[in-house]
N, C-alpha and C positions, 0 to 999 in steps of 0.2 A: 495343510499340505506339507511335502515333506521338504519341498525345495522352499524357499524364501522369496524366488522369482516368481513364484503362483500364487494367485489368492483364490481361493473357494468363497462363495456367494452369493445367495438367494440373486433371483433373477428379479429384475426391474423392466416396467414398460420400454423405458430407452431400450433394452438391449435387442427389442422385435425384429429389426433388421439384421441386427449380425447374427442371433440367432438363427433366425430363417435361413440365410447364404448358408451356413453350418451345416443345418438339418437337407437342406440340396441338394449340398455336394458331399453327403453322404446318400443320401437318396437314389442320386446320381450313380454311383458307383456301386451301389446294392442291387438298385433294380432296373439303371437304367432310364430313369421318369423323375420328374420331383414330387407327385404325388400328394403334395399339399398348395393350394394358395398361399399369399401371403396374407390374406384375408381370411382364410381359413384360419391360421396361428392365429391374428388377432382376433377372433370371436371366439375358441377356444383359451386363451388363456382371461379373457372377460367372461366368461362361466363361471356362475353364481358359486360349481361347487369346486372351483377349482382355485388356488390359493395361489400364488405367484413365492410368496413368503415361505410356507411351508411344504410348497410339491415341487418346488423348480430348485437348480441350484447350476450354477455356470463356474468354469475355472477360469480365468484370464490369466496372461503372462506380465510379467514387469511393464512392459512395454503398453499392454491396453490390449492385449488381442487376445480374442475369446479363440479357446484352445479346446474345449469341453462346457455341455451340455447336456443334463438331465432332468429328466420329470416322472413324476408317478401320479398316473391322473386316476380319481376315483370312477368308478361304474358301477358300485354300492358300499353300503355301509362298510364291510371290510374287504373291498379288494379293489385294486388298484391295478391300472397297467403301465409300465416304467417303458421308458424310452431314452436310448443315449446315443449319444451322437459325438465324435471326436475327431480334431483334426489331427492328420497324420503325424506324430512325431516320436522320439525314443520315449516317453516316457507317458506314451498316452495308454498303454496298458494301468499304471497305476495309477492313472489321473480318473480312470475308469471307474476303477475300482474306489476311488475315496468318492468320487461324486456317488454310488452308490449307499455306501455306508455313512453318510452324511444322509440322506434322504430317509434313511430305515431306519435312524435314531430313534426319533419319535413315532415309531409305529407301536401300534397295542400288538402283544402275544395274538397268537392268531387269524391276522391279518394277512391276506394271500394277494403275492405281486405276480402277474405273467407278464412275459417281454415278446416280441415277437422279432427275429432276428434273422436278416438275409441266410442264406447257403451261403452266399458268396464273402461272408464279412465273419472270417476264422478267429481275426482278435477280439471282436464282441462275443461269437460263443463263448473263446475261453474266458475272457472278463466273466461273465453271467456263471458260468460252471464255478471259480472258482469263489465267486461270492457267494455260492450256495443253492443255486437254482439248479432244477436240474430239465433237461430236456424231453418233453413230454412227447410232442406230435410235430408230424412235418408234413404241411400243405406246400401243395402244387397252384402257382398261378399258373393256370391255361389260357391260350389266347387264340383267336381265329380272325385272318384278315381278309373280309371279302372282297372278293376280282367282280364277281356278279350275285347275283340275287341269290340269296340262298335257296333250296327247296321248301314250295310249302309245306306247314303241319300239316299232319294226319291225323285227323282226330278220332280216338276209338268211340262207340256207338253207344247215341247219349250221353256225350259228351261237348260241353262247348265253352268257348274261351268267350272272357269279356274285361274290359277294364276295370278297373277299380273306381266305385263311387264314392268319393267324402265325404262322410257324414252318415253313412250306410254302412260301409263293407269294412269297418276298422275291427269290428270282436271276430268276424266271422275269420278276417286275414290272419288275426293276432293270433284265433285259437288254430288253424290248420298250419299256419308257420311254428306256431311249438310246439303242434301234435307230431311235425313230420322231421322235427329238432333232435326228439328222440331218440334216435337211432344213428346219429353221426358220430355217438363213441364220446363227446367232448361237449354233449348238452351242457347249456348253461340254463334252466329253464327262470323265465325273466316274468315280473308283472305287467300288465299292460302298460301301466304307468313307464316302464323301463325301456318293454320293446318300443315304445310310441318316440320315444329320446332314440333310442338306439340305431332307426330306421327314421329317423330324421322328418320325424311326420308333421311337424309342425317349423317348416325350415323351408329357406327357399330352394335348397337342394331336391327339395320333396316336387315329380310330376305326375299326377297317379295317373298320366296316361301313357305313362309305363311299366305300370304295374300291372299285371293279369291274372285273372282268378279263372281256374278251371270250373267248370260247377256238373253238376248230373243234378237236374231238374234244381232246387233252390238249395243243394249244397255245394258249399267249396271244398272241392275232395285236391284241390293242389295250387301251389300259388307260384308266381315267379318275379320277384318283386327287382325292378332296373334302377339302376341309377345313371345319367349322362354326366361325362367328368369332365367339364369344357376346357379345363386348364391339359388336358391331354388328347381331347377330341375323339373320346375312350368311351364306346358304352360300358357298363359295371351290369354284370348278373350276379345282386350281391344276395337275394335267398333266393333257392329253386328248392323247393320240396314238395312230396305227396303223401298224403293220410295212408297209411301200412296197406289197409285192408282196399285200396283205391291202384296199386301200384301193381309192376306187370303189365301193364293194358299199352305201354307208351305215352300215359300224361305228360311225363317229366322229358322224356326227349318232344314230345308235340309245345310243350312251354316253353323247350328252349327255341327250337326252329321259329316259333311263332314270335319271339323276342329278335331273335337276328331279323327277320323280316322288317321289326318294327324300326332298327337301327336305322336298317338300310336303306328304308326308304326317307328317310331324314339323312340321309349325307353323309351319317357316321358308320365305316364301314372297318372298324377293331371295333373287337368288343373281348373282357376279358371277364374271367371269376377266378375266385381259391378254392382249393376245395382239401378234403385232409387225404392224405398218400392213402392213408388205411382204413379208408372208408368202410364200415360195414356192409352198406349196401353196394360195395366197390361202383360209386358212383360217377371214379376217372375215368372208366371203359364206355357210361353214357357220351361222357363230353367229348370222349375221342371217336365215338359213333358221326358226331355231330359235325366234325372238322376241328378241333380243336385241338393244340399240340401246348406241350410242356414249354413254357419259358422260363422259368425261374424255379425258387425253393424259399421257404424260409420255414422255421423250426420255432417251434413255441419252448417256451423256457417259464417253471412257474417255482415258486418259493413262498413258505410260511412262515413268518413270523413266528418266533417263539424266545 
């Protein structure tokens, strides 16, 4: 660092606490939630492929107090997603920018980082812009608070909704969740191995009796896969898709309805999703069909190693 009062420094299990408050009261201020447990941090950074030594790194001040915070966590062989978090001060722009370039030292050529960065939080754009990232896409988080029960789905004809069984319904979900990935403009297409990690299938976060499969006699033509966030008392509609040639008919708004219903009748009555501004299948106008209204923004930011 360029001041003498700052030290830059791979993160250590001690710092889980201050970090956490860090990444909060950024959270806080971005989107309004904290969005992570602190139990959550500590089983992510105890992730077999996750490095504490070479993906983290922390700024403290003379004094001991963490000022900055970053990480670039893998999700495969070459790409990673960075995360940075600063506390407010004059020179937390460049403190930004060296915990970035301290983390991409050791990257190989071709190596692709995306960040995911509030609307509301203009000093991390410009950090990420002027370290070389450049701004891809911008999701809308949507949110709807239910007063009363929502409307029942309507189911189009020959069509019926069921939950997800373990041990049964994992290829059938994997393949109609990537068939209907396709088309979002920003596919990542993932192996089962990856989506199975990714959607948390083997985690206690995982209840596949929130998860629902559309089916027309013994196919899955659409899925709507929930997650409940206890720590915000939040349902999560975190994949809703439908097979191309299955869509039009209303599957995908009868998956949503039929997911509020399932909230709601458990007590939890927010429930939210992301979804990307420029959806192909302009899929914001389904959700706003549905009750649901714009609360937030954040902007994807991605950058190549070279």
């Amino acid at each position: 660092m360029r001041s003498k009062q700052l030290q830059l420094r791979p993160v250590t299990l001690f710092d889980l606490d201050v970090v956490y408050n860090l990444i909060v009261q950024q959270n806080m201020l971005d989107f309004g939630d904290t969005l992570i447990s602190l139990e959550d941090l500590r089983q992510q950074w105890h992730d077999p492929e996750f490095s504490l030594a070479k993906h983290s790194r922390v700024v403290v001040s003379s004094d001991d107090q963490l000022v900055g915070y970053a990480e670039i966590r893998p999700y495969h062989p070459t790409r990673f997603s960075t995360q940075l978090y600063l506390t407010p001060t004059p020179s937390s722009s460049e403190i930004g920018r060296q915990l970035l370039v301290s983390l991409e030292a050791n990257l190989a050529d071709g190596t692709q980082l995306i960040a995911q960065v509030s609307g509301r939080n203009s000093q991390n754009q410009q950090i990420f812009t002027e370290a070389g990232y450049e701004r891809s896409l911008t999701f809308l988080i949507m949110e709807i608070e239910m007063q009363e029960p929502p409307p029942a789905a309507v189911w189009p004809e020959g069509i019926e909704v069921r939950p997800f069984l373990p041990n049964q319904d994992e290829q059938a979900t994997y393949e109609t969740d990537e068939a209907a990935s396709l088309d979002k403009g920003y596919s990542n297409p993932l192996t089962f191995a990856a989506w199975s990690k990714r959607m948390s299938l083997n985690s206690e976060r995982f209840d596949p009796t929130l998860w629902f499969l559309a089916c027309h006699e013994e196919e899955v033509v659409g899925v709507c896969l929930n997650f409940y966030l206890p720590e915000r008392d939040c349902g999560l509609i975190d994949h809703l898709g439908v097979r191309r040639n299955w869509r039009g008919h209303g599957i995908g708004l009868a998956l949503l309805q039929h997911s509020f219903g399932a909230f709601y009748k458990r007590g939890v009555k927010k429930v939210q999703l992301s979804v990307d501004s420029g959806s192909l299948t302009n899929v914001p106008r389904l959700y706003e069909k549905a009750g649901m209204e714009t609360v937030q923004t954040y902007h994807i930011y991605s950058k190549t190693i070279i």
